[in-house]
PAVOVO-857646 format. One record per residue (C-alpha): residue number from 1; residue in three letters; x, y, z. Coordinates in pm, whole numbers, m for minus. Layout:
{NUM; ALA; {X; Y; Z}};
...
//
This chain:
{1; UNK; {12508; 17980; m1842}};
{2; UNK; {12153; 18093; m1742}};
{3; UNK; {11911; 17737; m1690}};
{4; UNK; {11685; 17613; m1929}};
{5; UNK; {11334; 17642; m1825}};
{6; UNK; {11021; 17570; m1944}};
{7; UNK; {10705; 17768; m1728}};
{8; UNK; {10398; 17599; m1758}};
{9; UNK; {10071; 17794; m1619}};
{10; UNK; {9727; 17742; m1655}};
{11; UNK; {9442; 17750; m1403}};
{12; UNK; {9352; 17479; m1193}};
{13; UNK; {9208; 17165; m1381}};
{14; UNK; {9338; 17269; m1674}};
{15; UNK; {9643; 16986; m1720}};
{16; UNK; {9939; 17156; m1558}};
{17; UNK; {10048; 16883; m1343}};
{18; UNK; {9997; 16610; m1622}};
{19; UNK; {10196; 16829; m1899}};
{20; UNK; {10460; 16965; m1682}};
{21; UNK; {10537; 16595; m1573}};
{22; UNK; {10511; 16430; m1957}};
{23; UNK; {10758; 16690; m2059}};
{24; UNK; {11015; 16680; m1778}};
{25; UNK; {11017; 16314; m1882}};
{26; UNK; {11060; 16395; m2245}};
{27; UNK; {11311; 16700; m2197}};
{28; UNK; {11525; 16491; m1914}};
{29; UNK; {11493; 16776; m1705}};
{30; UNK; {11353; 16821; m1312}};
{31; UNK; {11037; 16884; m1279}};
{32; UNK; {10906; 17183; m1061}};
{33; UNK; {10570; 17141; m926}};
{34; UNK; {10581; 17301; m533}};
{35; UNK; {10224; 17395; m506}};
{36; UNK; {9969; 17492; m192}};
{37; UNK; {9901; 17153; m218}};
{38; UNK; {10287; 17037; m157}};
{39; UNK; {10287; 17286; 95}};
{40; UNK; {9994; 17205; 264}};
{41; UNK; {10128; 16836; 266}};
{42; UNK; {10417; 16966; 395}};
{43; UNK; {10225; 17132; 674}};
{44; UNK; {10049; 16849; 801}};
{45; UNK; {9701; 17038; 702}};
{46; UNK; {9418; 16976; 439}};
{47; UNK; {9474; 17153; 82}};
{48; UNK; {9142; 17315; 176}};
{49; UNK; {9250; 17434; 474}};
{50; UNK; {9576; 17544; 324}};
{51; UNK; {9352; 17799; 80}};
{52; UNK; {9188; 17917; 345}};
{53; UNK; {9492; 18009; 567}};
{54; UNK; {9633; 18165; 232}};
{55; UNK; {9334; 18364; 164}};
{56; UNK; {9240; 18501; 486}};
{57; UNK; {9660; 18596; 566}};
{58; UNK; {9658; 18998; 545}};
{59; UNK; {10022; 19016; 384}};
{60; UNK; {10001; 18697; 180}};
{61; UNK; {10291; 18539; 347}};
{62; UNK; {10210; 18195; 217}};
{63; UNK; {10158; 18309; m157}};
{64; UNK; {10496; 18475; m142}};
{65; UNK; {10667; 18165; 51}};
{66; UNK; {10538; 17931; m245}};
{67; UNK; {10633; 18187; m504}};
{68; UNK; {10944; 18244; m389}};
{69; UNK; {11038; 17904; m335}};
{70; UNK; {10922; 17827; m683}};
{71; UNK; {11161; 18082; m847}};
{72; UNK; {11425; 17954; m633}};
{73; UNK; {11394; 17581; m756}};
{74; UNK; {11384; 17693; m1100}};
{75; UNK; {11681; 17839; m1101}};
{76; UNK; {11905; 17585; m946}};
{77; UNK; {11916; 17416; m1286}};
{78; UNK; {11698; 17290; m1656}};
{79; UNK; {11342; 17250; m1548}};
{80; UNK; {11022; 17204; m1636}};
{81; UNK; {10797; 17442; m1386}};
{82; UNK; {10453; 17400; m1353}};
{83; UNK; {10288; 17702; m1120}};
{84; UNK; {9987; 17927; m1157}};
{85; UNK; {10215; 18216; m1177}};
{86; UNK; {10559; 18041; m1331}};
{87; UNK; {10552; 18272; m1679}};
{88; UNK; {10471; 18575; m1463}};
{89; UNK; {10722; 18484; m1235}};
{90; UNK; {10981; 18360; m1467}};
{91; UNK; {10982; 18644; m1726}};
{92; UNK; {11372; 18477; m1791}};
{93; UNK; {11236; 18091; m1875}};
{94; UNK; {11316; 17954; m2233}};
{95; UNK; {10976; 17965; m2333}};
{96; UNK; {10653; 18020; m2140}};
{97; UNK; {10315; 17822; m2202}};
{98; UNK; {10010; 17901; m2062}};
{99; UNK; {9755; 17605; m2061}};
{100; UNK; {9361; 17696; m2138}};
{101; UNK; {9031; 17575; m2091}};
{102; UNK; {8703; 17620; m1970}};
{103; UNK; {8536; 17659; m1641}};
{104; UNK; {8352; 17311; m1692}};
{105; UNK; {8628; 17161; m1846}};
{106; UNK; {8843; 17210; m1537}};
{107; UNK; {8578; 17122; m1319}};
{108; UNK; {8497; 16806; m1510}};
{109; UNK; {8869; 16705; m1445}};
{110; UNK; {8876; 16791; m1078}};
{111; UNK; {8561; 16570; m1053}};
{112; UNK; {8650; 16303; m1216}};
{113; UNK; {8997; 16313; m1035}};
{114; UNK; {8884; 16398; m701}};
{115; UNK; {8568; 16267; m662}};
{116; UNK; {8257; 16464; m506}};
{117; UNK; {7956; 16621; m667}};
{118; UNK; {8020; 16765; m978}};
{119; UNK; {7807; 17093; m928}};
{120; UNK; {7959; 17145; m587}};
{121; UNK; {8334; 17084; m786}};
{122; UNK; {8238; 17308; m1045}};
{123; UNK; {8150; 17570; m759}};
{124; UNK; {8443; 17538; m586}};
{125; UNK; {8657; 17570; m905}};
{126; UNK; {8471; 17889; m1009}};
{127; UNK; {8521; 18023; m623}};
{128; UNK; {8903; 17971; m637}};
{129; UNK; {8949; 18099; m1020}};
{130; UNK; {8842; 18398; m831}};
{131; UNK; {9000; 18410; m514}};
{132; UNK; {9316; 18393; m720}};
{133; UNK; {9286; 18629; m959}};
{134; UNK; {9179; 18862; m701}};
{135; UNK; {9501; 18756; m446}};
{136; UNK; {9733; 18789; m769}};
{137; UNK; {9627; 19125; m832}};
{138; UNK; {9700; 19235; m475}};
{139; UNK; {10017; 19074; m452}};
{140; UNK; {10185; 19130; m735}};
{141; UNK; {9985; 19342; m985}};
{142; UNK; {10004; 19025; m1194}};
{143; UNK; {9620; 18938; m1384}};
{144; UNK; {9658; 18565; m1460}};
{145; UNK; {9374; 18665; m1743}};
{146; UNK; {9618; 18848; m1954}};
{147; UNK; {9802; 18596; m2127}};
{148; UNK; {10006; 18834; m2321}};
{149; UNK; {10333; 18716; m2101}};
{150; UNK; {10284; 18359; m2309}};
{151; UNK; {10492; 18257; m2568}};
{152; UNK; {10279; 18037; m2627}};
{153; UNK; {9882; 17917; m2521}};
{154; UNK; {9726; 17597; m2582}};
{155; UNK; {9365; 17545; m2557}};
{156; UNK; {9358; 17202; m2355}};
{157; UNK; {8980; 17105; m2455}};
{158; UNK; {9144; 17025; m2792}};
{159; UNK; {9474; 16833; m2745}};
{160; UNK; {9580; 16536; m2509}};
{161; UNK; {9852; 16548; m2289}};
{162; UNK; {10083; 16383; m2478}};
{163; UNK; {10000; 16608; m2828}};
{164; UNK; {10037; 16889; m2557}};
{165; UNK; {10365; 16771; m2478}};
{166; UNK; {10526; 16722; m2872}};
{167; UNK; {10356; 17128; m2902}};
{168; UNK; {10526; 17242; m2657}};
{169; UNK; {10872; 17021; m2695}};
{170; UNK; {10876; 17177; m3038}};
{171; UNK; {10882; 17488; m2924}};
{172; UNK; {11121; 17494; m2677}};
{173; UNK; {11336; 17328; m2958}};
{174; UNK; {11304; 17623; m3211}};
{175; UNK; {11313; 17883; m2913}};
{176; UNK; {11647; 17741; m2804}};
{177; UNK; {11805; 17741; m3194}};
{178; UNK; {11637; 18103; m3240}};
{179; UNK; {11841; 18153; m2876}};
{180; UNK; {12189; 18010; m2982}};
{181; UNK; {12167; 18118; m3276}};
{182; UNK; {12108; 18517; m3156}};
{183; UNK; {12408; 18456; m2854}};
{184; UNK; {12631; 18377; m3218}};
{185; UNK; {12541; 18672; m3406}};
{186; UNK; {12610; 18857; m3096}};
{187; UNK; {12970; 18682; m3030}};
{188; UNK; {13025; 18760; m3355}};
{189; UNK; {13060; 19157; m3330}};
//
């Protein structure tokens, strides 16, 4: 039996992290959230430093190492995946939710997690939007502005977290009944 998983996108700022988390909780499921971050953690280097080596490597070895190792987690079991890429890269997750909002939303959030000036935050934000979209084109073909791969998008400006997470636990609930109940029809011939 193929896992249960739940891909959770968005762009930075936008209340992956916080969502994916809430509704690992609520689903008792792993979470997935292996990031440049995590990796640059796991490198011993700066998370800035860790986009730069990423964006400056000619064959995007560290955007397919992340990927990759992503996918791989996912499918070791149920999970809740939170990735830039997870419903592009997961076109075989239970449902797939892409999480919106705007430029100065996000950069609000990364300000008021992070610290720093707000103008330079909002700068940065706009700088990696972009660097991303540009990488994800290259390296896969994949543009992280077409959300037509989503089952479903949420604009986050509107809902909290938790709201988020009932949306998007309902959801997976009626996309795993419209599942079963499609594997019984199919038994059934």
């Amino acid at each position: 039996m193929a896992p249960r998983i739940v891909a959770i996108s968005g762009k930075s700022g936008c209340g992956n992290s916080t969502v994916s988390k809430l509704l690992s909780e609520r689903l008792g499921v792993r979470l997935i959230n292996y990031t440049f971050r995590t990796m640059a953690t796991d490198k011993g280097i700066s998370f800035e430093e860790m986009l730069r080596l990423a964006n400056e490597e000619p064959d995007y070895s560290y955007d397919r190492e992340l990927d990759a190792k992503q996918v791989e987690l996912a499918h070791e079991g149920d999970c809740v995946i939170g990735s830039r890429l997870a419903i592009w890269l997961l076109p075989d997750a239970t449902l797939r939710v892409y999480l919106a909002s705007s430029l100065e939303v996000r950069a609000g959030r990364i300000h008021e997690r992070e610290g720093a000036d707000l103008a330079d935050k909002l700068a940065f934000t706009k700088e990696r939007d972009e660097s991303d979209h540009e990488r994800y084109l290259k390296i896969y073909g994949i543009d992280n502005d077409d959300l037509s791969d989503a089952d479903l998008v949420i604009n986050t400006e509107l809902w909290k977290p938790d709201a988020i997470v009932r949306i998007v636990a309902l959801a997976f609930e009626a996309r795993e009944k419209a599942l079963a109940k499609a594997s019984c029809g199919n038994k059934l011939k």
